[in-house]
SEDREN-449753 format. One record per atom (N, C-alpha, C, CB): y, z, x; atom name; residue number from 1; residue in three letters. Coordinates in nm, 4 decimals, decimal comma. Glycine has a CB too. Layout:
# residues N
y: Y&z: Z&x: X&atomo: CA&num: NUM&residuo: ALA
...
END
This chain:
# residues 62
y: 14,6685&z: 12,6783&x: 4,5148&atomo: N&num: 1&residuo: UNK
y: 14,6584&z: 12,8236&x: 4,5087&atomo: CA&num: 1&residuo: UNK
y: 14,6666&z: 12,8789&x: 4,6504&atomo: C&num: 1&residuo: UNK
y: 14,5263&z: 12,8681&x: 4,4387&atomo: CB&num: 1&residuo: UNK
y: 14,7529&z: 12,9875&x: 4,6729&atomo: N&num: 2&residuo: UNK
y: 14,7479&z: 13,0643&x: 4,8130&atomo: CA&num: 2&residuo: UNK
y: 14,6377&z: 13,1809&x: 4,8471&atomo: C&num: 2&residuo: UNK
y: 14,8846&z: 13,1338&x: 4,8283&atomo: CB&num: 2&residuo: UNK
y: 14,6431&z: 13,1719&x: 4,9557&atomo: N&num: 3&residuo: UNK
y: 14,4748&z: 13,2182&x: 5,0297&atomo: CA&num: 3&residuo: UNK
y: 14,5018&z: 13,3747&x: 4,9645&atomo: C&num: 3&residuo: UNK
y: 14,4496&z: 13,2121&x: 5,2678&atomo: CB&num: 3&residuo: UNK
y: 14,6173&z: 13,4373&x: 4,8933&atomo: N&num: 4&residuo: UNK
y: 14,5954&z: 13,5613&x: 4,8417&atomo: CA&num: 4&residuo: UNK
y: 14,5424&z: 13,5442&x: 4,7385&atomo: C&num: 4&residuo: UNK
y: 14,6914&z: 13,6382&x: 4,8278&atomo: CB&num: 4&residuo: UNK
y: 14,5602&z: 13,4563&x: 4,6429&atomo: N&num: 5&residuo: UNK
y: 14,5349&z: 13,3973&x: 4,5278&atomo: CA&num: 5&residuo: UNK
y: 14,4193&z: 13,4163&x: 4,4829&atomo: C&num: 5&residuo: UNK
y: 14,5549&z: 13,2827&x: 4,5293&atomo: CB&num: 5&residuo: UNK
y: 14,3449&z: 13,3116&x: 4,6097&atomo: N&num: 6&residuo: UNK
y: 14,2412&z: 13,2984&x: 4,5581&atomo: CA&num: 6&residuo: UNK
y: 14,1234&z: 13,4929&x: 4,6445&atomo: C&num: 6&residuo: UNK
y: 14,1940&z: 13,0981&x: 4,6088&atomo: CB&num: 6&residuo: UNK
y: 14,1890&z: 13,5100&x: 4,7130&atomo: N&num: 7&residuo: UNK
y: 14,0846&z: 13,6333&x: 4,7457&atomo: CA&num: 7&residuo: UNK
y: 14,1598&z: 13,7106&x: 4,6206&atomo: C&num: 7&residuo: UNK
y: 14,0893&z: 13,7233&x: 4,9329&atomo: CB&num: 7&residuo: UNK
y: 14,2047&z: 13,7287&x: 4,5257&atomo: N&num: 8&residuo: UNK
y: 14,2708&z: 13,8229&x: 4,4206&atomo: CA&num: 8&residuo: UNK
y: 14,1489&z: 13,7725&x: 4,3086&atomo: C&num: 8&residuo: UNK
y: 14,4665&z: 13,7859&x: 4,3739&atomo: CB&num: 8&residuo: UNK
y: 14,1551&z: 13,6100&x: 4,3012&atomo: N&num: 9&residuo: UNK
y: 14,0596&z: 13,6163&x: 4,1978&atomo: CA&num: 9&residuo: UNK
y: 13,9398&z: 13,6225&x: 4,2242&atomo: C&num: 9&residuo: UNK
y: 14,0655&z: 13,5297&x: 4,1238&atomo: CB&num: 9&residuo: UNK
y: 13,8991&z: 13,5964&x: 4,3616&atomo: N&num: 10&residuo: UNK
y: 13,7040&z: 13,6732&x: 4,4391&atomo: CA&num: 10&residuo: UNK
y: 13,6938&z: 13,7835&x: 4,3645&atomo: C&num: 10&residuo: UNK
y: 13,6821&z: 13,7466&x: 4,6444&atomo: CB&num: 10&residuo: UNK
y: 13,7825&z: 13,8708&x: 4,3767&atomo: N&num: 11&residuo: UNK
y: 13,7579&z: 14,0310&x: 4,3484&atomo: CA&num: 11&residuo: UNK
y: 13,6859&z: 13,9977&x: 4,1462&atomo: C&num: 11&residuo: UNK
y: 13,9771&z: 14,1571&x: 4,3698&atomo: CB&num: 11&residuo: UNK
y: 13,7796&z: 13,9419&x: 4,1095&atomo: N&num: 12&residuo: UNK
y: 13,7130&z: 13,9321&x: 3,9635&atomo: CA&num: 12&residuo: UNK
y: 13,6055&z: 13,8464&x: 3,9443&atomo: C&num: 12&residuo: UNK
y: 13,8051&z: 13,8890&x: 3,8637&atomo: CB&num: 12&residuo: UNK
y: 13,5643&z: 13,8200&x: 4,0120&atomo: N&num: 13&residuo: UNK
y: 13,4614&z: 13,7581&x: 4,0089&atomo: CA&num: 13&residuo: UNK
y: 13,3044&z: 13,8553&x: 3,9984&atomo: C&num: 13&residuo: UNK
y: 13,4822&z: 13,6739&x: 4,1278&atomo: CB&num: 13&residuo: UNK
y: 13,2495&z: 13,7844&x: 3,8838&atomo: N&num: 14&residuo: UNK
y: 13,1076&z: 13,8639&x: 3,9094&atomo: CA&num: 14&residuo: UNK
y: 12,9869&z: 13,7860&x: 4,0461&atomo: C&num: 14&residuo: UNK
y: 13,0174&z: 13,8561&x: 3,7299&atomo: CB&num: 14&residuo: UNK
y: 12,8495&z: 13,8762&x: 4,0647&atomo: N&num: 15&residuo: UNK
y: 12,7836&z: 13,8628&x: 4,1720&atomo: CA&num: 15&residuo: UNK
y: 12,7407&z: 13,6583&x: 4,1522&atomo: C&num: 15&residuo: UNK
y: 12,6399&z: 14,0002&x: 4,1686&atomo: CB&num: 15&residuo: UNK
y: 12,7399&z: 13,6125&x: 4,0224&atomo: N&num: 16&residuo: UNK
y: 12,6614&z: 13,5039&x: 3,9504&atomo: CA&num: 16&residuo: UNK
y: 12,7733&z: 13,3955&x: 4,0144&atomo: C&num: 16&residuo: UNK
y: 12,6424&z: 13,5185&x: 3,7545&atomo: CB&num: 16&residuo: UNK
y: 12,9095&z: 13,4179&x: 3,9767&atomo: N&num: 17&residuo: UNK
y: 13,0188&z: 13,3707&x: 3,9911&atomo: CA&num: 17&residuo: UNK
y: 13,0075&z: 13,3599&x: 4,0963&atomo: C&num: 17&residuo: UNK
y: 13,1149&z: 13,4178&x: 3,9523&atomo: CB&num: 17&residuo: UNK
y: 13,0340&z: 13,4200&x: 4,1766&atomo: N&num: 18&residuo: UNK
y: 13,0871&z: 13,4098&x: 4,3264&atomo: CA&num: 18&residuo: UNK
y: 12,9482&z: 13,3544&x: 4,3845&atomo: C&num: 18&residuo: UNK
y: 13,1474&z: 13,5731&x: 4,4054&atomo: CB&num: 18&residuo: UNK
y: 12,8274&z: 13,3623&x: 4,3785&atomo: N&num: 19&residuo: UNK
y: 12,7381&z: 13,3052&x: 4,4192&atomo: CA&num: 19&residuo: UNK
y: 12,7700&z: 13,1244&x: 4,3932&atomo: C&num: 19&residuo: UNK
y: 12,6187&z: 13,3765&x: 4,3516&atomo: CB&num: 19&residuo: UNK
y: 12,8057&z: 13,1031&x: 4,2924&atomo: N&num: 20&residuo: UNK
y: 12,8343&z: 12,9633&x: 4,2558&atomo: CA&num: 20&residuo: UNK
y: 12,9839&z: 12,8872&x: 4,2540&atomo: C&num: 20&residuo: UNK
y: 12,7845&z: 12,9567&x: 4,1267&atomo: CB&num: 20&residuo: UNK
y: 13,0851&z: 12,9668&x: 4,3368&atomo: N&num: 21&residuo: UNK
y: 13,1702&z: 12,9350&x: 4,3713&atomo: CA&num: 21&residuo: UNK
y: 13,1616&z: 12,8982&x: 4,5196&atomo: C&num: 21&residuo: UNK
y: 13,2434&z: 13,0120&x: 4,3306&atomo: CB&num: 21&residuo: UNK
y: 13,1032&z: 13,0032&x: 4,6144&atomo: N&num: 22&residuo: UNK
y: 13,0334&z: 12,9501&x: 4,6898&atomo: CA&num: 22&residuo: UNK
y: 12,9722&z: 12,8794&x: 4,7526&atomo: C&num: 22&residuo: UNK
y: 13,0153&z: 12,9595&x: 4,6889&atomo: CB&num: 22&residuo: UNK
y: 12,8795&z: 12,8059&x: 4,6927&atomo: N&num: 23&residuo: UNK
y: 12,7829&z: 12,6802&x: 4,6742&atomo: CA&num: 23&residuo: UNK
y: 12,8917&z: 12,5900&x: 4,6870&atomo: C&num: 23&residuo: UNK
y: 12,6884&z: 12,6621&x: 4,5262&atomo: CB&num: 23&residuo: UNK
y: 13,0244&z: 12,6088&x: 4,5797&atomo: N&num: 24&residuo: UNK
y: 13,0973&z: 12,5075&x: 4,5274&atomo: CA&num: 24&residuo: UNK
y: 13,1777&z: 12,4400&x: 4,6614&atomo: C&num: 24&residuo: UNK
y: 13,1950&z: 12,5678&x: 4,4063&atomo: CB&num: 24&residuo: UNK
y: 13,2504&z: 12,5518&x: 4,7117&atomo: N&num: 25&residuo: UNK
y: 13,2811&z: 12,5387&x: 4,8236&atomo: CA&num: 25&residuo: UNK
y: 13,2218&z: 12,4930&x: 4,9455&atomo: C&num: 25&residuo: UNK
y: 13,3100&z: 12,6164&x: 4,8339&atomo: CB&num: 25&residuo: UNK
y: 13,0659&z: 12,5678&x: 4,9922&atomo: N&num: 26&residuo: UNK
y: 12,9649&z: 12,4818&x: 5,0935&atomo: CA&num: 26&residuo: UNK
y: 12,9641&z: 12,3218&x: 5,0931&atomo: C&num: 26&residuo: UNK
y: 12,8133&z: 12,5201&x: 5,0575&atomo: CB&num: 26&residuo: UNK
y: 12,9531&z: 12,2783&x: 4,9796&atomo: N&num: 27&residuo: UNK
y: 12,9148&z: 12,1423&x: 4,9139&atomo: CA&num: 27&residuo: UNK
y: 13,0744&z: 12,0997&x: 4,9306&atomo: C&num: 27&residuo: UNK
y: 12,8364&z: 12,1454&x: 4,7315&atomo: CB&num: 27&residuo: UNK
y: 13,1585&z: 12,1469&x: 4,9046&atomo: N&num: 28&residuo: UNK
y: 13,2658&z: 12,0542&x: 4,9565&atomo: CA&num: 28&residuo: UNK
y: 13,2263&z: 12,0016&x: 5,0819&atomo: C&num: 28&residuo: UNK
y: 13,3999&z: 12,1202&x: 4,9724&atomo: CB&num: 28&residuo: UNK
y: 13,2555&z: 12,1157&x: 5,1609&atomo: N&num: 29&residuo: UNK
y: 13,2870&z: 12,1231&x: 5,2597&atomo: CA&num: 29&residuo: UNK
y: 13,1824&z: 11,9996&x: 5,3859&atomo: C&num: 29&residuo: UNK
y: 13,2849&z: 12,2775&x: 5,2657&atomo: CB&num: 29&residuo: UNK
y: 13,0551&z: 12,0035&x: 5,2807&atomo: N&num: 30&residuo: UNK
y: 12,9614&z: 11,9257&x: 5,3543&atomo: CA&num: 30&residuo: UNK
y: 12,9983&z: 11,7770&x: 5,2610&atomo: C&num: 30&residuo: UNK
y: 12,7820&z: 11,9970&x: 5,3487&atomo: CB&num: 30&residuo: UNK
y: 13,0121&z: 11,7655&x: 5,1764&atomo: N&num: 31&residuo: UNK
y: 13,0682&z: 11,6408&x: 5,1742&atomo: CA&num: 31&residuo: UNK
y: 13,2177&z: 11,5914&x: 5,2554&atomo: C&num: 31&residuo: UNK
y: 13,0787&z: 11,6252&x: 5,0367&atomo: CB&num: 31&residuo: UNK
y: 13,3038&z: 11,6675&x: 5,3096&atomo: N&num: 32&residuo: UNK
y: 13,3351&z: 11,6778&x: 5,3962&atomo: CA&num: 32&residuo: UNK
y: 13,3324&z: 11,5702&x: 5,5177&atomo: C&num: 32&residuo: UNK
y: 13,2927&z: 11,7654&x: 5,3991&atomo: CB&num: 32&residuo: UNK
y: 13,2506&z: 11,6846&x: 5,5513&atomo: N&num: 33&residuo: UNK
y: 13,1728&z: 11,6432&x: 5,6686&atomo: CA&num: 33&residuo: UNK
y: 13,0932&z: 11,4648&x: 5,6622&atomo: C&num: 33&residuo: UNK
y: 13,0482&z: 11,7733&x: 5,6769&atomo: CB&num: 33&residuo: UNK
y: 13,0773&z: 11,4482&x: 5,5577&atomo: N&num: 34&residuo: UNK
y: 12,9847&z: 11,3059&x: 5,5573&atomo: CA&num: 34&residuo: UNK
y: 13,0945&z: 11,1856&x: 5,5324&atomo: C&num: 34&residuo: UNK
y: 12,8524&z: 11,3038&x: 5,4145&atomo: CB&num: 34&residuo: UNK
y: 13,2048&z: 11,2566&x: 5,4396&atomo: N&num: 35&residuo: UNK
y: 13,3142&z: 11,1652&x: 5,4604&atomo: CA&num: 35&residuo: UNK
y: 13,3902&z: 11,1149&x: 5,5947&atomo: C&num: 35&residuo: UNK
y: 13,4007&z: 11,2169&x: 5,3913&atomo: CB&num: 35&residuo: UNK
y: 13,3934&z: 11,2431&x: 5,7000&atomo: N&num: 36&residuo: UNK
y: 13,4650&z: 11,1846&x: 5,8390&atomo: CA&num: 36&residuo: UNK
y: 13,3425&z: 11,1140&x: 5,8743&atomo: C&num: 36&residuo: UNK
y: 13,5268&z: 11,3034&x: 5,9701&atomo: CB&num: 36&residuo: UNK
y: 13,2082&z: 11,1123&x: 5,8819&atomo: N&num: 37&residuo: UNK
y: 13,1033&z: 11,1037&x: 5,9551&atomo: CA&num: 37&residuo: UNK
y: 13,0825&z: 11,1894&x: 6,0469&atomo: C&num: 37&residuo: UNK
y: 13,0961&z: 11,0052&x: 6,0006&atomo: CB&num: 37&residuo: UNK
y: 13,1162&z: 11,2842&x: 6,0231&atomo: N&num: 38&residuo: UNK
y: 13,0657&z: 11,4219&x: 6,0963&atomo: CA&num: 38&residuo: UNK
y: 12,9517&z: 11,4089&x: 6,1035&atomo: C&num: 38&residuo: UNK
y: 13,0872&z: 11,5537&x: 6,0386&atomo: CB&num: 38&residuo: UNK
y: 12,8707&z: 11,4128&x: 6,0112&atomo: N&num: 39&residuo: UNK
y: 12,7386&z: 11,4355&x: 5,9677&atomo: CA&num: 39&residuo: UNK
y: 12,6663&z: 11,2740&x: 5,9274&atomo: C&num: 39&residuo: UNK
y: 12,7490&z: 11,5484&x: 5,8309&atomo: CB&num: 39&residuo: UNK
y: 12,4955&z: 11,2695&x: 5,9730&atomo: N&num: 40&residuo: UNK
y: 12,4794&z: 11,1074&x: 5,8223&atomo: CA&num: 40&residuo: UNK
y: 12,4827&z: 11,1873&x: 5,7207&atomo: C&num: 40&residuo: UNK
y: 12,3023&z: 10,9845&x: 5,7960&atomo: CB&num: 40&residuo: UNK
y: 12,4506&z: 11,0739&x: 5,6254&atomo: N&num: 41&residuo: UNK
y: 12,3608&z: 11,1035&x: 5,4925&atomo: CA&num: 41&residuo: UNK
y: 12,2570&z: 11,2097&x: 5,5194&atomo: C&num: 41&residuo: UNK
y: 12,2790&z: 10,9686&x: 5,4402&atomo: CB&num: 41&residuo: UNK
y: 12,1792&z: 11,1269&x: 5,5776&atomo: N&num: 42&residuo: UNK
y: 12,0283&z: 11,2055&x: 5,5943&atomo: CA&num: 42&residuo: UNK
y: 12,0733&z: 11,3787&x: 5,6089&atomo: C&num: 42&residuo: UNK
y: 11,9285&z: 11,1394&x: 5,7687&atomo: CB&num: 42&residuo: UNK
y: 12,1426&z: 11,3901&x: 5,7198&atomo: N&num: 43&residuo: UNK
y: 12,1707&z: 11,5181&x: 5,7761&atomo: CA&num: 43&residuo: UNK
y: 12,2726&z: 11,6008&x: 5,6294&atomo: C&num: 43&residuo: UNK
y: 12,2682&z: 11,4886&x: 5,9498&atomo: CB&num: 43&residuo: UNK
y: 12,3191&z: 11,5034&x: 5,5391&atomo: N&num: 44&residuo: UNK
y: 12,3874&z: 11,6198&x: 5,4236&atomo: CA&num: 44&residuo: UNK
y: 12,2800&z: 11,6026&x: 5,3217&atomo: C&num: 44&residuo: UNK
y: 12,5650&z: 11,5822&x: 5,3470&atomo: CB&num: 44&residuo: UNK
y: 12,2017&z: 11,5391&x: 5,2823&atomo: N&num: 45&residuo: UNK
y: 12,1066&z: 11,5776&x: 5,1947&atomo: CA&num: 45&residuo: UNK
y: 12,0217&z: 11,6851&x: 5,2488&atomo: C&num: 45&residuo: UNK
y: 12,0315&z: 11,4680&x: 5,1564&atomo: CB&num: 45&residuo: UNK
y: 11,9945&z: 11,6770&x: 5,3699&atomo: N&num: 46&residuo: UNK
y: 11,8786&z: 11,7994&x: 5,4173&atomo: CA&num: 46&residuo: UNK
y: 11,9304&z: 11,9116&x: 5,3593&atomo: C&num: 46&residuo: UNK
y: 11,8572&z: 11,8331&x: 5,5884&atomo: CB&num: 46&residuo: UNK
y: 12,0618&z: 11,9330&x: 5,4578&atomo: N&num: 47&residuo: UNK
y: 12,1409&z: 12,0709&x: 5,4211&atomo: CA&num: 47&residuo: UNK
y: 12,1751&z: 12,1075&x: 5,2660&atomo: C&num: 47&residuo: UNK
y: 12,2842&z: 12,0653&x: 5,4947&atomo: CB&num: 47&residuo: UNK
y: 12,2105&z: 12,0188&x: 5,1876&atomo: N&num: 48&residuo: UNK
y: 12,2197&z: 12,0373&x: 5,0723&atomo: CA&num: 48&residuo: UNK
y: 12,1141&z: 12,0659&x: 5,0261&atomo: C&num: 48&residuo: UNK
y: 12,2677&z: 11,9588&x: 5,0188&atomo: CB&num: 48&residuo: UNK
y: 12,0043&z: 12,0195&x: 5,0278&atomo: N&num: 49&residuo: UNK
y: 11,8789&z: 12,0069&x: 4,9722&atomo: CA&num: 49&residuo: UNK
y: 11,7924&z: 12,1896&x: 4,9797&atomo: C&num: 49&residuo: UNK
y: 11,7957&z: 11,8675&x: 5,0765&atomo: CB&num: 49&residuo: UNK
y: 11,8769&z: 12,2361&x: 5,1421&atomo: N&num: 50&residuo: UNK
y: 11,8050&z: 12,3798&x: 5,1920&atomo: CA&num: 50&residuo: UNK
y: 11,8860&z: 12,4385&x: 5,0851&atomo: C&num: 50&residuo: UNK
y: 11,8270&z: 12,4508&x: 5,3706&atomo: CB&num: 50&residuo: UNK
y: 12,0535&z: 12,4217&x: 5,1077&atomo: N&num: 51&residuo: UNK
y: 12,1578&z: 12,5343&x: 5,0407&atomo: CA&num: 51&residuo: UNK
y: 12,1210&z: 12,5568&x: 4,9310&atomo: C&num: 51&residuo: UNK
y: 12,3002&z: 12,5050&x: 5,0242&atomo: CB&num: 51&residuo: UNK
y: 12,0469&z: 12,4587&x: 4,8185&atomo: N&num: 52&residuo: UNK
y: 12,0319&z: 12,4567&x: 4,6831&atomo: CA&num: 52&residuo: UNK
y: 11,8684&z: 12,5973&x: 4,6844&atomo: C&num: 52&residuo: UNK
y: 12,0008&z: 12,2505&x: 4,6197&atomo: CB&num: 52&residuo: UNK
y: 11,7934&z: 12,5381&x: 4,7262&atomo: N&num: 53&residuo: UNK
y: 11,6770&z: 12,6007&x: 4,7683&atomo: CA&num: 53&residuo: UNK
y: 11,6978&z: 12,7561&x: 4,7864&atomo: C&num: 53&residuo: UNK
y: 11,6313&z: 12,5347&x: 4,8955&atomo: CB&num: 53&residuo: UNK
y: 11,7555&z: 12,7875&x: 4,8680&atomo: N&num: 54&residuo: UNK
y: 11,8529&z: 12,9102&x: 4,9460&atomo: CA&num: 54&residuo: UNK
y: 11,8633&z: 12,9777&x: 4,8626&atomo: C&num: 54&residuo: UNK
y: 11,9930&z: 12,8914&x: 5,0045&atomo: CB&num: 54&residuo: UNK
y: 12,0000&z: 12,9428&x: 4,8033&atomo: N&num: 55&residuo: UNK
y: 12,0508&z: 13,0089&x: 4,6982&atomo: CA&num: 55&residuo: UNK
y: 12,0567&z: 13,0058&x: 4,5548&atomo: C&num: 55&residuo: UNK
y: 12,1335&z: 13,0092&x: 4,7191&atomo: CB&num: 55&residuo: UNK
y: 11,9088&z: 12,9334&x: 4,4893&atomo: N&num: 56&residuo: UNK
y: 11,8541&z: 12,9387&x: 4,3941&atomo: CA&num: 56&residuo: UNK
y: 11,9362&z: 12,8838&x: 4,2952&atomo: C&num: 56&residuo: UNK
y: 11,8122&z: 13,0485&x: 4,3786&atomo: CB&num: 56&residuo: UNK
y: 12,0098&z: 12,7579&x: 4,3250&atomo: N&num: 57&residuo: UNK
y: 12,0608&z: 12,7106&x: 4,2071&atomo: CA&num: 57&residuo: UNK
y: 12,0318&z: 12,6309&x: 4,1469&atomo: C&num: 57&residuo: UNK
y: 12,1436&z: 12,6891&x: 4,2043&atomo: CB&num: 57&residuo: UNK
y: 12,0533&z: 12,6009&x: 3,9844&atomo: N&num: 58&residuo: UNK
y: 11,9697&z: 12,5233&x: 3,9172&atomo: CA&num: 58&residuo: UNK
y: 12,0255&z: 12,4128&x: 3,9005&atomo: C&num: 58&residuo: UNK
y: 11,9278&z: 12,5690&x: 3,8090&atomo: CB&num: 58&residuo: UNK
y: 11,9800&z: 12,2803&x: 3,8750&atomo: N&num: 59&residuo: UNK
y: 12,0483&z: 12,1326&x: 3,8193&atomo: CA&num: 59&residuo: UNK
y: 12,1897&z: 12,1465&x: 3,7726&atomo: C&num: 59&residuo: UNK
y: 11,9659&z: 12,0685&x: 3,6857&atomo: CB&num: 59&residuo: UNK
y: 12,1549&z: 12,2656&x: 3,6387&atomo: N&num: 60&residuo: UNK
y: 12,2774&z: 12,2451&x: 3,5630&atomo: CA&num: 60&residuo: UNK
y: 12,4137&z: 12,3196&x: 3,6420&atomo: C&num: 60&residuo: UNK
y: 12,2499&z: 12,3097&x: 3,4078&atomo: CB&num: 60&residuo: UNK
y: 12,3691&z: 12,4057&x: 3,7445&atomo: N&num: 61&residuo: UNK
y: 12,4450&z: 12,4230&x: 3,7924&atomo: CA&num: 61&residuo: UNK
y: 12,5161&z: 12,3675&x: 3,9489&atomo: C&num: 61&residuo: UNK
y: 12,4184&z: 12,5122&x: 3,7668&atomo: CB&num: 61&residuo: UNK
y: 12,4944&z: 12,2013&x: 3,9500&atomo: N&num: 62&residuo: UNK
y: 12,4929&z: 12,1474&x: 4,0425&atomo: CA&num: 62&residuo: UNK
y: 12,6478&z: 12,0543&x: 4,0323&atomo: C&num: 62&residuo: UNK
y: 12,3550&z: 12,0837&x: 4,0512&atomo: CB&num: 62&residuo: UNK
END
């Protein structure tokens, strides 16, 4: 999908949605990071562990 694409479908997105698309994206991005070894383990569970905390998401939505 092209970067218009996807800011075309942000806009339809509700506040719930985009909160958890979000997430979806962070969590790539930090697995990511643990794949080059950017980061350890230790250091992506923390962060994951805050982001979830943070932004109030639940199991099922993990």
């Amino acid at each position: 999908m092209t970067e218009a694409g996807k800011s075309d479908n942000w806009a339809t997105l509700s506040p719930a949605e985009k909160k958890q698309e979000l997430f979806r994206r962070q969590k790539e991005l930090l697995d990511t990071f643990l794949a080059t070894g950017a980061i350890s383990q230790a250091q992506h569970d923390k962060s994951l562990n805050c982001m979830i905390e943070k932004m109030g998401i639940k199991d099922d939505q993990l």
